[in-house]
C-alpha positions as CSV (number, residue, x, y, z in Angstrom):
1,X,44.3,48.3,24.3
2,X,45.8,45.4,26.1
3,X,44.6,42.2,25.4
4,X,43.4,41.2,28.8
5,X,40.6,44.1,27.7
6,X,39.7,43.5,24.3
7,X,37.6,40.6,24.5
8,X,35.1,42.4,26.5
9,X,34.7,45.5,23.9
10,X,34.0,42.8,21.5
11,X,31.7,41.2,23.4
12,X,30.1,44.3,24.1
13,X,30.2,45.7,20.1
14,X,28.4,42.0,19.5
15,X,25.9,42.8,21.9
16,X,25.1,46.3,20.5
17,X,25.1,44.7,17.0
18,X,22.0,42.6,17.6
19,X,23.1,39.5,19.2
20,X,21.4,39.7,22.1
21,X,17.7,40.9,23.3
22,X,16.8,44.4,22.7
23,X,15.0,44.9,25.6
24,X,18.1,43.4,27.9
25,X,20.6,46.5,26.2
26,X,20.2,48.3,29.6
27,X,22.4,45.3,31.1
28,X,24.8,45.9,27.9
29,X,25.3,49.7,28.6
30,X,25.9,48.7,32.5
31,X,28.6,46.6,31.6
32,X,30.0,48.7,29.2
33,X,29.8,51.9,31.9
34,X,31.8,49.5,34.3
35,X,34.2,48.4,31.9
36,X,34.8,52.0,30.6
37,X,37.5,52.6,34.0
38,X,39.9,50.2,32.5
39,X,39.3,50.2,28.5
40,X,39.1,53.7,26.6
41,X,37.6,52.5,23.7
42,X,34.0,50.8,25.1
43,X,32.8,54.3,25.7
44,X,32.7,55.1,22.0
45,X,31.0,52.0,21.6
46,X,28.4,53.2,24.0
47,X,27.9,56.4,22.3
48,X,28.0,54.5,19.0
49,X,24.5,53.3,20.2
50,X,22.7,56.6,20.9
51,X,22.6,56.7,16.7
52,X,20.4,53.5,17.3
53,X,16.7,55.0,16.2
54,X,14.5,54.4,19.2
55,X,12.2,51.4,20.2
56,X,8.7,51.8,20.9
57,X,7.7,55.0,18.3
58,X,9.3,57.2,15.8
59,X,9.2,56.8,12.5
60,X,11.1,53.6,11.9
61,X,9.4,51.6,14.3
62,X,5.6,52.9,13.1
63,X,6.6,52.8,9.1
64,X,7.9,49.2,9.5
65,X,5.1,48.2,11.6
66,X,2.7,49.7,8.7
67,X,4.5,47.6,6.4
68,X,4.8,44.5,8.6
69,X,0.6,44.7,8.6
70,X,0.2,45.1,5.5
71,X,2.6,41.7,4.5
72,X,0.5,39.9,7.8
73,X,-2.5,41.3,5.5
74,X,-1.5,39.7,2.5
75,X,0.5,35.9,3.8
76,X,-2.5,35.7,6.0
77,X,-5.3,37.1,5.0
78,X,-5.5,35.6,1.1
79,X,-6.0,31.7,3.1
80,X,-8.4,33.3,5.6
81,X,-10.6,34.2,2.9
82,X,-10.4,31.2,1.3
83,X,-13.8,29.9,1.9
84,X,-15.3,32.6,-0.4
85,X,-13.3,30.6,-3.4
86,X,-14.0,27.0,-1.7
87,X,-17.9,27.9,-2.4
88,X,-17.0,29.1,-6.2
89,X,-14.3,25.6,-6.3
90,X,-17.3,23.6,-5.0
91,X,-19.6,24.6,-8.0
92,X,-17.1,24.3,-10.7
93,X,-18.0,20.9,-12.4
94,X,-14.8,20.4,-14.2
95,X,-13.2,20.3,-10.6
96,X,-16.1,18.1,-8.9
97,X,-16.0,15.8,-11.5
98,X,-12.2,14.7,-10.6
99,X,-11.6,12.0,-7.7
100,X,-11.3,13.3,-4.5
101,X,-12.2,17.3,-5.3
102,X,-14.9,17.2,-2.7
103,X,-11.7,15.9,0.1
104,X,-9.0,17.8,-1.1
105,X,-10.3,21.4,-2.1
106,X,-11.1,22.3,1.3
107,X,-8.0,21.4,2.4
108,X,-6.5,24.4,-0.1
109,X,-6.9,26.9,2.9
110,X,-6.0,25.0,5.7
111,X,-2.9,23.7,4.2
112,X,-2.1,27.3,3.5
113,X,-1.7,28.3,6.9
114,X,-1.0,25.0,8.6
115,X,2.8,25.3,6.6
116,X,2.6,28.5,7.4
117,X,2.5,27.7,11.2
118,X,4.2,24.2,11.2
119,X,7.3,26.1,9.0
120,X,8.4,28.2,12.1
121,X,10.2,25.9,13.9
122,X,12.7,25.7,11.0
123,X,12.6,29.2,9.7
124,X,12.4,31.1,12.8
125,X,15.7,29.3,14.5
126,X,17.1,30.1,10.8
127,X,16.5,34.2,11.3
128,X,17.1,34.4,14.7
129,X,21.2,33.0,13.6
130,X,21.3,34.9,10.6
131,X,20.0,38.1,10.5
132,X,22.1,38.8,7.4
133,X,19.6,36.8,5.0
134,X,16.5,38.0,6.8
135,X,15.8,40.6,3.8
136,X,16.7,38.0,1.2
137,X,13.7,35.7,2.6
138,X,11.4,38.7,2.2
139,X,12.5,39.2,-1.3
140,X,12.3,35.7,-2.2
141,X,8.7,34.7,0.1
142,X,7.5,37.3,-2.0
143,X,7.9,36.5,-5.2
144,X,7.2,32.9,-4.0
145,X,3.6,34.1,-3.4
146,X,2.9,36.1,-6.1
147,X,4.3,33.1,-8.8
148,X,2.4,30.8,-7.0
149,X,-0.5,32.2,-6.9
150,X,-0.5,33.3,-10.5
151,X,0.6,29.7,-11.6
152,X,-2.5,28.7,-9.8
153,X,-5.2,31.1,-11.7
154,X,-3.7,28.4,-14.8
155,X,-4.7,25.6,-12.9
156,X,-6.8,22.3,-14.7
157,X,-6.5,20.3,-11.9
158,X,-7.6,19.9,-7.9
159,X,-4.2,18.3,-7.5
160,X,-2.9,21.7,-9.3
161,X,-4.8,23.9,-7.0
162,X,-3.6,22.1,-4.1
163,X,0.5,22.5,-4.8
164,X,-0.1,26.0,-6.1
165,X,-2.2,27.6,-4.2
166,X,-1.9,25.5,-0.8
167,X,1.4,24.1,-0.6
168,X,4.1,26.6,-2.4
169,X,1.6,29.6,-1.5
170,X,2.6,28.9,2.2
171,X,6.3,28.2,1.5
172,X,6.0,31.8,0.1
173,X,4.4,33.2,2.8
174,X,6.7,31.3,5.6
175,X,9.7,33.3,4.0
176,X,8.6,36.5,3.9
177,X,6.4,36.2,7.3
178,X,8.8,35.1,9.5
179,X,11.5,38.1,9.0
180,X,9.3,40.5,10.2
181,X,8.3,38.5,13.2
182,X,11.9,38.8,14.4
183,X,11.9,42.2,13.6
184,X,9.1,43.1,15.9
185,X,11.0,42.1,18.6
186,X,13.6,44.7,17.8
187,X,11.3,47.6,17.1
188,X,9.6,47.1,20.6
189,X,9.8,46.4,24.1
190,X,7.2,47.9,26.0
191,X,4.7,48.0,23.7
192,X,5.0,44.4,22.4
193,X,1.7,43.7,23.6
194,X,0.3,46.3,21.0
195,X,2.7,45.9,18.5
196,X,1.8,42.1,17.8
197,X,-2.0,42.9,18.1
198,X,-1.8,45.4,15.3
199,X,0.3,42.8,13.5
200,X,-1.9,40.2,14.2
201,X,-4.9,42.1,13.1
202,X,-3.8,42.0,9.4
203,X,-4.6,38.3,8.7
204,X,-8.0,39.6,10.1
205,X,-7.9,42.8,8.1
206,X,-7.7,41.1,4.8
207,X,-9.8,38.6,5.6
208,X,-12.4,41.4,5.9
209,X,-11.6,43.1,2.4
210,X,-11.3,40.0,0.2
211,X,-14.3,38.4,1.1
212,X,-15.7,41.8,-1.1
213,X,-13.4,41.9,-3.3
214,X,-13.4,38.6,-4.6
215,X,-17.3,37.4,-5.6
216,X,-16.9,40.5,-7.6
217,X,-14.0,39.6,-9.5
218,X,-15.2,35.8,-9.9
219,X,-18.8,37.4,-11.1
220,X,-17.1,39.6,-14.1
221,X,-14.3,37.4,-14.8
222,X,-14.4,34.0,-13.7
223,X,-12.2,32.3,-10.4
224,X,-9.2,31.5,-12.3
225,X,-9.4,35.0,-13.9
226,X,-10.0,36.7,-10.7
227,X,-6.7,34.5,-8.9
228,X,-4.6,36.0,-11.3
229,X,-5.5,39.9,-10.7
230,X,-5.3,39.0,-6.9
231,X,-2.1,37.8,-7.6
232,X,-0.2,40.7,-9.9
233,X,-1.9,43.0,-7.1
234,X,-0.3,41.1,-4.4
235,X,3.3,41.2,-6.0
236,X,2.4,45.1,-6.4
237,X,1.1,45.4,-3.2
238,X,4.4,44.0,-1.4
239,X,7.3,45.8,-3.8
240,X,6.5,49.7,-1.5
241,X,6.6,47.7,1.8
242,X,10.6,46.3,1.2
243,X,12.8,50.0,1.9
244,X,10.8,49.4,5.6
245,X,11.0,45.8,6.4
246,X,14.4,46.2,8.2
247,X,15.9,45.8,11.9
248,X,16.4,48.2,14.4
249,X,20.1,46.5,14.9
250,X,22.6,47.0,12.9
251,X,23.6,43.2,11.1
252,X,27.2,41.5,12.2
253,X,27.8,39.0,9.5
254,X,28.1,36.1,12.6
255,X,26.0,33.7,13.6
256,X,23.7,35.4,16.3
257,X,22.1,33.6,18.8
258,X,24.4,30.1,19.1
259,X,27.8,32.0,19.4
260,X,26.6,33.5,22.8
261,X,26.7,29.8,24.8
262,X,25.0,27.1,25.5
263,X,20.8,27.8,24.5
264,X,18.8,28.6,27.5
265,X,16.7,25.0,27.9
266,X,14.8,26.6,31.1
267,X,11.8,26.8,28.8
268,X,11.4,22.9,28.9
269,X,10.5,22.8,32.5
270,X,7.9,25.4,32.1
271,X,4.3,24.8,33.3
272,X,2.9,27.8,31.6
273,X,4.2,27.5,28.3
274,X,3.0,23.6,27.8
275,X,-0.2,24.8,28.7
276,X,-0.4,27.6,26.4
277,X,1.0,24.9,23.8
278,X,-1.7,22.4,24.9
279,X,-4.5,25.6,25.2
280,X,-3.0,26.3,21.4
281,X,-3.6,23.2,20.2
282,X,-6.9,22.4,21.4
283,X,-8.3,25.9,20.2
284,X,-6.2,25.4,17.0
285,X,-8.6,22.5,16.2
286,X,-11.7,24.5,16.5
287,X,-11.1,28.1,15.5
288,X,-10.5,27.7,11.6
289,X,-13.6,25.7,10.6
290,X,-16.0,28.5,11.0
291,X,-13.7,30.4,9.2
292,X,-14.1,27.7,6.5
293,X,-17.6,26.5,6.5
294,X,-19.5,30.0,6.9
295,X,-19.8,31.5,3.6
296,X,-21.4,27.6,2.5
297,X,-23.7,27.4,5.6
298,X,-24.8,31.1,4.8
299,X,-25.5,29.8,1.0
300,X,-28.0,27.0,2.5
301,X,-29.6,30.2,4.4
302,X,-30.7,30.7,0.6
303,X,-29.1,34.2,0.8
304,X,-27.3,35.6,-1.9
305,X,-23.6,35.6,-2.4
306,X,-22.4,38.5,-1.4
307,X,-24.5,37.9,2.1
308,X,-22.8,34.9,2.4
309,X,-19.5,36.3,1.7
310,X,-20.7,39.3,4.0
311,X,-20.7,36.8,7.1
312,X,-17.1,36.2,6.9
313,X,-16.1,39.5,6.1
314,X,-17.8,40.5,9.7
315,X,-15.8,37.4,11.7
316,X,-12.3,38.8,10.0
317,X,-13.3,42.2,10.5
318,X,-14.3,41.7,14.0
319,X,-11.1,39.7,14.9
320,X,-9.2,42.4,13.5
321,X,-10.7,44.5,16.8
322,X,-10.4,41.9,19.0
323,X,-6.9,41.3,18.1
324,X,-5.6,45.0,18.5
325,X,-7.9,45.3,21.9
326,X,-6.7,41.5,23.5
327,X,-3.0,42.5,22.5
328,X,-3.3,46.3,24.2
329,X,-5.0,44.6,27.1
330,X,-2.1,42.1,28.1
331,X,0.1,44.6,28.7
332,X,-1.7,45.4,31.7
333,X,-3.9,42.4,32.6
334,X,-3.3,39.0,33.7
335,X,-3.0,37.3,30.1
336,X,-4.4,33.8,31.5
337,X,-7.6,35.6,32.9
338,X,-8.0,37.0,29.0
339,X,-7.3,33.7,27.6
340,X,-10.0,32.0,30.0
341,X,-12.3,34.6,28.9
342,X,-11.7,34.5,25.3
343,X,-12.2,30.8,24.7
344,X,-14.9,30.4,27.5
345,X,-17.0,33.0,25.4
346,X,-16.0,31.7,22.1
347,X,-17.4,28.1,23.3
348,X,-21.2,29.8,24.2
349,X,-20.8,32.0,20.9
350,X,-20.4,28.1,19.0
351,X,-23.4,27.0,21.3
352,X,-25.6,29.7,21.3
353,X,-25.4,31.9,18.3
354,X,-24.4,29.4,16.3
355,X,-25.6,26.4,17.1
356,X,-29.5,28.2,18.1
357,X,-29.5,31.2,16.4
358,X,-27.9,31.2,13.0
359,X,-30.9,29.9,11.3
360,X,-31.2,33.7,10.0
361,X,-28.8,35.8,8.5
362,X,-28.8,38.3,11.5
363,X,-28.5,35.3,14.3
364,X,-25.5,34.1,11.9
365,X,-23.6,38.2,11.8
366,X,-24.2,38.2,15.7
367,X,-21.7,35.2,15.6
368,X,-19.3,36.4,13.5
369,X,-19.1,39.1,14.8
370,X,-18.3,38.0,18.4
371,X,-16.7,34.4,17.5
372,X,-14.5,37.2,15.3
373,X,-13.2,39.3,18.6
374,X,-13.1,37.0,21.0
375,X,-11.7,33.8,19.4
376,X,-9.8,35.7,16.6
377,X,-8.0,37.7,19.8
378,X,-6.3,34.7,21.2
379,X,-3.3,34.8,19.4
380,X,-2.1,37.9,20.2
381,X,-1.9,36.9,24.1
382,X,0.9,34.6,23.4
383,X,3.6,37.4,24.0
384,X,2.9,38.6,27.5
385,X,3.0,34.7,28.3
386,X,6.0,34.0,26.6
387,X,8.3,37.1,27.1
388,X,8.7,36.1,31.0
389,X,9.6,32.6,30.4
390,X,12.0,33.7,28.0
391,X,13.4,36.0,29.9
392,X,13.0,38.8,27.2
393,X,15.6,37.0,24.9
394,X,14.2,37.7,21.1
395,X,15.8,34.6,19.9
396,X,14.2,32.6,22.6
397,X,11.5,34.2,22.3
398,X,10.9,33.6,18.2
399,X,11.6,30.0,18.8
400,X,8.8,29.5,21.3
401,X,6.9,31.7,18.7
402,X,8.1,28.9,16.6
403,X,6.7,25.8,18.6
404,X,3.2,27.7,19.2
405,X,2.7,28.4,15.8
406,X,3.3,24.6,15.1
407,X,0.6,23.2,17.6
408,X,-1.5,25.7,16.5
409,X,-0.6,25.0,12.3
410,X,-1.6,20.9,13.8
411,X,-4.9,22.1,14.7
412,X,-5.5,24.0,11.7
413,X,-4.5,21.2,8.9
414,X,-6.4,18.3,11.4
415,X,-9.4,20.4,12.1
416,X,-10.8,20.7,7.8
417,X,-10.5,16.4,7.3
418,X,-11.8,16.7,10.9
419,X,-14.8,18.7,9.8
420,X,-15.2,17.7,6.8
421,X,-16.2,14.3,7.5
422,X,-18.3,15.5,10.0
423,X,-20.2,17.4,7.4
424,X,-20.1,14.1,5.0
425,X,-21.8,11.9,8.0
426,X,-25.0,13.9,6.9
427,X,-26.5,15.0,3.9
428,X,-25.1,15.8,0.1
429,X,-24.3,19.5,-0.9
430,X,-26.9,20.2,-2.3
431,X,-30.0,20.7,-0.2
432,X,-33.1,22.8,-0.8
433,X,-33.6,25.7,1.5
434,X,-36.6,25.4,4.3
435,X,-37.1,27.4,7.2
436,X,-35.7,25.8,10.3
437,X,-36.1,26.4,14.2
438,X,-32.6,26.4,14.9
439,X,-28.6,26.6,13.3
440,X,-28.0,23.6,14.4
441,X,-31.0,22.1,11.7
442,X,-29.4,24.5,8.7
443,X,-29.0,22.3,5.0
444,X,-30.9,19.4,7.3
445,X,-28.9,19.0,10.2
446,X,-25.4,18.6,7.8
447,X,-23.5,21.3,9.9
448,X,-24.8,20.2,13.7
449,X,-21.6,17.7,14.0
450,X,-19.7,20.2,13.0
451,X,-21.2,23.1,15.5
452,X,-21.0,20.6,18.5
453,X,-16.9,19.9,17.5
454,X,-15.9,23.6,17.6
455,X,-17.5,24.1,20.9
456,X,-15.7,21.0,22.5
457,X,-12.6,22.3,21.4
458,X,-13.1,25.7,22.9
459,X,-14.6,24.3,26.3
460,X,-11.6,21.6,26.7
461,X,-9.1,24.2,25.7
462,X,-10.8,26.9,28.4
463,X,-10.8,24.2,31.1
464,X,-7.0,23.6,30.2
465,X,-6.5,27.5,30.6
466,X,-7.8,27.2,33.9
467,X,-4.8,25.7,34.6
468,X,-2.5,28.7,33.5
469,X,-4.8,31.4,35.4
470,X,-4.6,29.4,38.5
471,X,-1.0,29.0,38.2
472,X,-0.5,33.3,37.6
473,X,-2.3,33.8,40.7
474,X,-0.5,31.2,42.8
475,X,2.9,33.1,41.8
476,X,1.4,36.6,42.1
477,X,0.7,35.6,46.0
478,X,4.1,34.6,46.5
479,X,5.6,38.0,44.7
480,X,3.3,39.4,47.1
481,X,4.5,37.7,50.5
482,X,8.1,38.5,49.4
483,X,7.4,41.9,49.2
């Protein structure tokens, strides 16, 4: 092979080896058909791809999206259930009796998955480049979670709690979360939209079993007791899902993304993605604190624990739907016009159901229940918005994963101070139960500040998404008059 010809087989074996976007390998095999009339060798490389399993179903891409879920079940799932151990935190007197416990224990959950969000503007950069150590990260995350977790259940402190089982919980988590996000992109192409609903739907999933799972554990064996067999079951859980937490690609031991050029900065200029960053943000500051709050405005319902717990287990449950449905439905429907919908029904779901009806346990399950599917859907809308701008490059498109995840992680660690001097501005804790006319008068009025923020942040961020939908139709007329 003359020299004039080799650099393009190597840029072409690159290509096939996972440095560029799987669903742009069509481009890759038209270049290599082209450049097969003056260099014998790129042929063989094309037929070296054919033993490439195939995107979109088979068994690789199914068993490692099984095992993607059920690690999105677990880094997830364990902080969106948190509110079932804030109520046990928030009666233990050796932890109320230390400054600050009433501040900093809600912040456990939040900071949980506001790492986990804000972390993927460093990580996801970091396994987009090198794919080589995205297995180590998983290996590493999850022992990161289980030892913190299990440290944790030892815990004397509030300050403890909060290192353990908020901050190194979510370093954990980050790690072994953020390989399988790249790998998604990897396993699918035309079924994206799916894939990362299903995906998605695993925060929501275990969110759904723990709230269950875990007043019966505290009840026989006490919280810290019941932390530590969470834990052991979680390092358990994870060591079966390894063997399919893989690529597609085969791994070149080079630097991936950065060795192709200069980075594609069109993304800076776009309208739609700073308004899905803006939309992100804005429903980032709502959409965790009923998540937090419920199973305590349930207990001053004077129902029993396990109803209490039961009203969080029907919001994860029913954002578990409403994920899988929102991210089958953006394949084939304007994703701005679901994301107008979503958080413009989410913001009379705050009003109405919660804010009127939840002074009874069934007014307070119809919330969940639809708060679940249509707020708990958003997320997985993000990919039929971002895929176009980044021109179906998986690096690109992980780093803008990246940046969303951090507005949203903002959101998320502002929104439980936010909220929970909203709930301070009223009455103490404790509060005798009586009848009231309306949610908004539950525990004396303590959670009406609270009900009011949530649905201002879901209005402001639908009136934002206005913004997008208007935009999608704009450029859908001028597609049309080009045509």
């Amino acid at each position: 092979m003359s020299a004039a010809n080799r650099p393009s087989a190597e840029v072409i074996e690159l290509e096939i080896r996972g440095t560029i976007p799987v669903a742009s390998f069509d481009s890759v095999l038209l270049r290599a058909s082209v450049a097969s009339s003056i260099n014998p060798v790129v042929p063989e490389l094309v037929r070296n791809e054919s033993i490439l399993a195939p995107v979109d179903g088979g068994f690789g891409a199914w068993s490692f999206l099984a095992a993607a879920f059920l690690v999105e079940t677990i880094v997830w799932g364990f902080p969106s259930a948190f509110g079932v151990f804030l109520a046990e935190y928030l009666k233990n007197p050796v932890y109320l009796s230390q400054p600050g416990a009433t501040s900093l224990l809600p912040l456990i959950g939040s900071l949980s998955t506001g790492i986990i969000y804000c972390s993927g503007v460093v990580i996801y950069p970091f396994t987009s480049r090198y794919p080589q150590w995205r297995r180590t990260l998983i290996l590493v995350g999850g022992f990161i979670c289980f030892a913190s977790l299990f440290g944790a259940s030892y815990a004397t402190t509030v300050n403890q709690l909060v290192a353990l089982q908020g901050v190194l919980y979510a370093i954990g988590g980050s790690l072994l979360y953020a390989p399988c996000l790249c790998y998604v992109s990897e396993w699918f192409v035309k079924k994206q939209g799916l894939a990362n609903g299903v995906l998605s739907a695993g925060t929501a999933v275990g969110g759904l079993i723990l709230p269950f799972i875990i007043p019966r554990l505290v009840a026989v064996h006490g919280a810290s007791t019941a932390l530590r067999y969470l834990s052991i079951a979680i390092g358990i859980s994870l060591i079966p899902c390894y063997p399919f937490l893989k690529g597609r690609l085969p791994v070149a031991r080079v630097q991936g993304p950065a060795a192709r050029g200069a980075p594609d900065r069109a993304w800076l200029t776009s309208a739609p993605f700073w308004l899905l960053a803006a939309v992100s943000t804005m429903q980032g500051f709502g959409y965790f604190v009923p998540i937090l709050w419920l199973p305590t405005f349930a207990s001053n319902l004077d129902i029993s624990d396990s109803n209490s717990s039961l009203t969080l287990a029907v919001l994860n449950g029913a954002s578990a739907v409403g994920r899988v449905v929102m991210g089958y439905a953006s394949d084939n429907i304007d994703p701005w016009l679901l994301i107008l919908s979503t958080l413009g029904t989410s913001a009379l779901a705050t009003f109405i159901l919660w804010g009127v009806l939840s002074n009874s346990f069934a007014g307070l399950l119809a919330f969940g229940l639809v708060y679940g599917v249509m707020a708990g859907g958003f997320t997985s809308l993000w990919p039929a918005i971002v895929r176009p701008i980044a021109k179906d490059d998986v690096a690109l498109i992980t780093s803008l994963y990246g940046y969303l995840l951090l507005t949203r992680g903002i959101g998320n660690i502002a929104s439980t101070p936010v909220s929970n001097a909203l709930l301070r501005t009223n009455q103490s804790v404790s509060i005798p139960y009586h009848h009231t006319k309306t949610g908004f008068a539950v525990g004396e009025g303590r959670y009406e500040n609270v009900i009011i923020y949530v649905g201002i942040c879901f209005a402001a961020a639908s009136v934002i998404s206005v913004g997008g939908w208007a935009m999608e139709k704009s450029r859908a007329q001028r597609d049309r008059v080009r045509e």
